[in-house]
C-alpha positions in Angstrom: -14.3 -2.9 -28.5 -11.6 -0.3 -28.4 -9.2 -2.4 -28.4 -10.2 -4.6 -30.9 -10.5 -2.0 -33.0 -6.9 -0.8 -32.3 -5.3 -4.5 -33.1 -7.9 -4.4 -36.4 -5.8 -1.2 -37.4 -2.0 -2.7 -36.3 -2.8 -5.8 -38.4 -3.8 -3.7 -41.3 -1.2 -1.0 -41.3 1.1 -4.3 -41.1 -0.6 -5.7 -44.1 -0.8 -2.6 -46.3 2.9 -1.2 -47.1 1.8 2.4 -47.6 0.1 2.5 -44.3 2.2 0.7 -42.5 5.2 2.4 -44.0 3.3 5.9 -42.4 2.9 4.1 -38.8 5.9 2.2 -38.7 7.7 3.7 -35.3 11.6 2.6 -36.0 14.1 3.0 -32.6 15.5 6.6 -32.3 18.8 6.5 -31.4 21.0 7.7 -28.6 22.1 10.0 -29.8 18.6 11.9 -30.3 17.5 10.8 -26.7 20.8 11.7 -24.6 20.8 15.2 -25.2 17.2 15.2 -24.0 17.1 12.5 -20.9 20.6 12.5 -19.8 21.2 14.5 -17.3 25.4 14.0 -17.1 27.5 11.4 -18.9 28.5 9.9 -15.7 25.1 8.9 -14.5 25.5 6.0 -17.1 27.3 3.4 -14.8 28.3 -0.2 -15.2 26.4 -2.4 -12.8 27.2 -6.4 -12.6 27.8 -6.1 -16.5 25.2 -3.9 -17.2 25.0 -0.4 -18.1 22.1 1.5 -16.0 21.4 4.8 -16.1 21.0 6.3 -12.9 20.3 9.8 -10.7 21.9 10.2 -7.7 21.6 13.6 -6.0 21.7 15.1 -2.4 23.8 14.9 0.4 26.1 11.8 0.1 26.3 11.5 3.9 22.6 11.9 3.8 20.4 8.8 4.4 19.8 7.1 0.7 16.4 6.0 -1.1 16.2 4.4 -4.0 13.2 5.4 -5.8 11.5 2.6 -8.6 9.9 3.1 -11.7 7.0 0.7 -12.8 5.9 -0.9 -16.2 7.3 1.1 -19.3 8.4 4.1 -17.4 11.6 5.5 -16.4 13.3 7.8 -13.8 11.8 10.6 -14.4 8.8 9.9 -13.3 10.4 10.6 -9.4 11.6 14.3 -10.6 9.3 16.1 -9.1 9.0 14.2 -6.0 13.4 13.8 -6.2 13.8 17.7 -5.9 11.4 17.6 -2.8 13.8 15.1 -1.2 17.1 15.5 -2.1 17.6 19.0 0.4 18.0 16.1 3.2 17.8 12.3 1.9 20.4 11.2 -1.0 18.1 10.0 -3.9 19.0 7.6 -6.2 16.4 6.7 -8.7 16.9 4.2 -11.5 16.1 3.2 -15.1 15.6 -0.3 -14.6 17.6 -2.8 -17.6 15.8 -2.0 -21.0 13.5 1.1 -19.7 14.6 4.9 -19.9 18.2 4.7 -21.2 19.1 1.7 -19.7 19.8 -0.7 -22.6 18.3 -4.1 -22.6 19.7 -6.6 -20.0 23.0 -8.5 -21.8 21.5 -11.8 -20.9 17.6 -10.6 -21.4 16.8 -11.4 -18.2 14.3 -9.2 -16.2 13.3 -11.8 -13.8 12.4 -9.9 -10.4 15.5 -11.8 -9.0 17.4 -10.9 -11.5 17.0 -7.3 -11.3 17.1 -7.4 -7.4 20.5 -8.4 -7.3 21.0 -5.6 -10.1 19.7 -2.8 -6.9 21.9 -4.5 -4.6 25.1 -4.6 -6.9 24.1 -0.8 -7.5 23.6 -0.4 -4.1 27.2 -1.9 -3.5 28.5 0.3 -6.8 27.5 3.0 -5.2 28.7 2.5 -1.6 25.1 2.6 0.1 24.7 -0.2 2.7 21.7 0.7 3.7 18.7 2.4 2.3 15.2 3.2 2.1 13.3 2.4 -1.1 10.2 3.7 -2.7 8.7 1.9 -5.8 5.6 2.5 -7.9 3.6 -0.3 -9.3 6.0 -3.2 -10.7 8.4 -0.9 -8.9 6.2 -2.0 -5.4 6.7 -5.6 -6.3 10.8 -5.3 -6.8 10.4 -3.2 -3.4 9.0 -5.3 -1.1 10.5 -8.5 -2.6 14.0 -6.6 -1.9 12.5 -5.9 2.0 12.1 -9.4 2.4 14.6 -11.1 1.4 17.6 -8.7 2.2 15.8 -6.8 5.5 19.8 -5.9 6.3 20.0 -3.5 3.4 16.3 -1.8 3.6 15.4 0.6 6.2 12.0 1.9 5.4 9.9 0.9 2.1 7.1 3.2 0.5 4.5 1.5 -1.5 3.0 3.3 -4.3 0.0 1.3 -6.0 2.1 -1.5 -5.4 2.1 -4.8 -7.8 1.9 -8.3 -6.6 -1.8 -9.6 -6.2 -2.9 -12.0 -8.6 -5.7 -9.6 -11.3 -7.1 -10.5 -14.2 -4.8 -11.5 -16.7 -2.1 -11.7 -13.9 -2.6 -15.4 -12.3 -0.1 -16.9 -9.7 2.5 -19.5 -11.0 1.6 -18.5 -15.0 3.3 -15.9 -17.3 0.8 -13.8 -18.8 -0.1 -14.3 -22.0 1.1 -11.0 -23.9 -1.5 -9.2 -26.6 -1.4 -8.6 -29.9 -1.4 -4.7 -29.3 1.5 -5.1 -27.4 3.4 -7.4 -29.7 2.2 -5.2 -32.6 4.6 -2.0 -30.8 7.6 -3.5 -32.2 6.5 -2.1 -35.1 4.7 0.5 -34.6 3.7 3.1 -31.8 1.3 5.8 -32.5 1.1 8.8 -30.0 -1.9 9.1 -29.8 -2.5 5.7 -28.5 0.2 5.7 -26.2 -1.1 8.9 -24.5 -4.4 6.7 -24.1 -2.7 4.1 -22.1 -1.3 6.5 -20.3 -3.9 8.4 -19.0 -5.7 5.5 -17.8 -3.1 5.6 -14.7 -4.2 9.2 -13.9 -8.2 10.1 -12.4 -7.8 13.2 -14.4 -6.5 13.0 -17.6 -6.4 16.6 -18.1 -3.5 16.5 -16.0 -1.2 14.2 -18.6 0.8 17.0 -20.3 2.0 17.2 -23.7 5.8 16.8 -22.4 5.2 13.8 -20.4 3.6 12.0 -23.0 6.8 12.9 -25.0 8.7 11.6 -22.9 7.2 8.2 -22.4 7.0 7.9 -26.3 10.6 8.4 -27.0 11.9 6.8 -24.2 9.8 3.5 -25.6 12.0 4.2 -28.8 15.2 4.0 -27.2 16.9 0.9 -28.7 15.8 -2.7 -27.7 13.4 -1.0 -25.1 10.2 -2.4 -26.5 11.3 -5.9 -26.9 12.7 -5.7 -23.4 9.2 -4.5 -22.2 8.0 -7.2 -24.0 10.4 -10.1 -22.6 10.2 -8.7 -19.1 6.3 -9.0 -19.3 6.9 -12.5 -20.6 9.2 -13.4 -17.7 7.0 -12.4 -15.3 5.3 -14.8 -12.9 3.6 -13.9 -9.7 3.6 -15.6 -6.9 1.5 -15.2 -4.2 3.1 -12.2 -1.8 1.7 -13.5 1.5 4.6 -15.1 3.1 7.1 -13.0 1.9 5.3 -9.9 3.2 4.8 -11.6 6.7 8.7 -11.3 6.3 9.0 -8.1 6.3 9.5 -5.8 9.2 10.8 -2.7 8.1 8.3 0.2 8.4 6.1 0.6 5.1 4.2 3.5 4.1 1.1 2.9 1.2 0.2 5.7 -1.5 -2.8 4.9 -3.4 -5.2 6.8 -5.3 -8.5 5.7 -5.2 -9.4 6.1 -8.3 -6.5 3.6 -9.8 -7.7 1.9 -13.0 -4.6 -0.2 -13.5 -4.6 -1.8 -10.0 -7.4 -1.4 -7.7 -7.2 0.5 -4.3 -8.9 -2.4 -2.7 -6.1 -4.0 -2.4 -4.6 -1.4 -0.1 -6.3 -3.5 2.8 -4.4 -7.0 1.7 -1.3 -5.3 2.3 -2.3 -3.6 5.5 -3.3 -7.3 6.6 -0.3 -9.0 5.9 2.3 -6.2 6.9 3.0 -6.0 10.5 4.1 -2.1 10.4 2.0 -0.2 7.7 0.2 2.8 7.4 -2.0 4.3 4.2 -2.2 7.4 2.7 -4.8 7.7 0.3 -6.1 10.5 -2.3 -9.9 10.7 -3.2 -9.1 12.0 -6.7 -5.8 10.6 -8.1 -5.0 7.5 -9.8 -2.1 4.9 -10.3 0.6 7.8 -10.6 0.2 10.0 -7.5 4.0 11.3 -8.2 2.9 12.7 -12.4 -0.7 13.6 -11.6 0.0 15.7 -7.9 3.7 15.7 -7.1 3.2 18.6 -4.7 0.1 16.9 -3.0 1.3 13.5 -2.4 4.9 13.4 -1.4 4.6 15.4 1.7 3.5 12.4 3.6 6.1 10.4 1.8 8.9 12.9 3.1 7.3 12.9 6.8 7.6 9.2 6.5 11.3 8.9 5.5 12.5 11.2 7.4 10.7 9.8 10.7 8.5 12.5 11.6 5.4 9.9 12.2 2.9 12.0 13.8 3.0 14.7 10.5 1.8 11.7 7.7 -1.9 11.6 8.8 -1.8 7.8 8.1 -3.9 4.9 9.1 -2.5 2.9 11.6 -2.5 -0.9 11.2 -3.7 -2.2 14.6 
């Protein structure tokens, strides 16, 4: 009912200049964002003929991970979990093509092979042959399908409410078909709503601040960034994961909260049955973003975990 009541007040603002005129969301431009998001002027770098906006901190000679955003976020959703590695890891994270301050993909492609071979070109860019990688959500799916089908360039993968399961809405073999809501954000983008949609990846909403919520909503005004979100949810097509995660053997670590809303914690134990080195870490009371809603809570079993000391994550064990 909510939502149809949400696309009842898109359509109209649409129809009715004087509202829509008051909702209408034009792009902001870079030049309002940069000063805000952009850490340094060099951590915009040309990958494979695409700019990407990247972070890349810590010890050079360190070991590398390369953290993954998910749907309609950005980089800095690894911050606080970045300055709680990068003391003895080298921790690249990413703005994927057409999220954060990454502009949109020159050829609009954002086709998980496509942008695979983007992390391996930055990979190369960046002179890191080998790395671990964490991703959250659509992040997950780019992850594992990476450990699979390159296992020379991934040494350890961390899984956090990963995508790939076929849920409702989300079939195998079929795009998606994409709402009106979502169509209707070209146009228009009210906070309040947004911060809605957000929340529903956190168990305690209370715990979505202000700021973040900022964050997300101007990042989603950067320029081309909500037609990209739009194209790349158009593009996608699941397939099913089985045999490709029966392919992978690097050592994976899963992060799930239990109360995820966005994809369910049940299917921590499909991964655990088709991975043959996996271990779970799970958290009674957080949701889809363990790394916004308890930074400090959830990445010490990541750390243990990438930095090999086994015996400290408290996992379970996949017999």
């Amino acid at each position: 009912m909510k939502t149809v009541l949400r696309v009842a007040l898109i359509v109209l603002a649409l129809a009715l200049p004087g509202l829509g005129a008051w909702l209408y969301a034009p792009d902001k431009t870079r030049a309002d964002l940069e000063p805000l998001y952009l850490a340094r002027p060099d951590d915009m770098i040309d990958v494979a003929g695409t700019r990407l906006h990247i972070r890349d901190t810590g010890p050079r000679a360190a070991p590398a991970v390369i953290l993954i955003h998910g749907f309609g976020s950005s980089l800095h959703t690894w911050e606080p979990w970045a300055e709680g590695l990068d003391d003895a890891l080298r921790v690249i994270r990413l703005d994927l093509p057409g999220s954060g301050l990454s502009p949109p993909d020159p050829a609009d492609d954002y086709t998980d092979d496509h942008v695979i071979a983007l992390l391996l070109a930055m990979m190369d860019r960046l002179g890191v042959q080998r790395a671990s990688v964490v991703g959250n959500s659509v992040g997950g799916r780019l992850a594992w399908t990476m450990a699979a089908r390159h296992p020379e360039r991934v040494d350890r993968l961390v899984l956090v409410s990963p995508d790939g399961f076929a849920s409702p809405g989300f079939a195998y073999g079929k795009a998606p078909d994409v709402p009106l809501i979502m169509q209707a954000m070209r146009y228009v983008l009210p906070r309040g709503m947004l911060k809605s949609n957000i929340a529903v990846g956190y168990a305690d909403p209370a715990a979505l601040t202000e700021p973040t919520v900022t964050r997300y909503h101007d990042l989603m005004l950067a320029p081309g960034a909500r037609q990209a979100m739009l194209d790349r949810m158009e593009q996608t097509v699941l397939r099913d994961p089985v045999p490709m995660l029966r392919r992978i053997k690097a050592p994976v670590l899963l992060v799930w909260g239990q109360k995820d809303a966005m994809i369910p914690f049940a299917n921590a134990a499909d991964y655990q049955r088709e991975l043959a080195d996996v271990r779970l870490v799970s958290f009674a009371d957080l949701g889809h973003l363990p790394q916004e809603e308890a930074p400090a809570r959830s990445l010490p079993p990541v750390r243990a975990f990438l930095l090999d000391a086994r015996s400290a994550t408290a996992a379970i064990t996949k017999p």
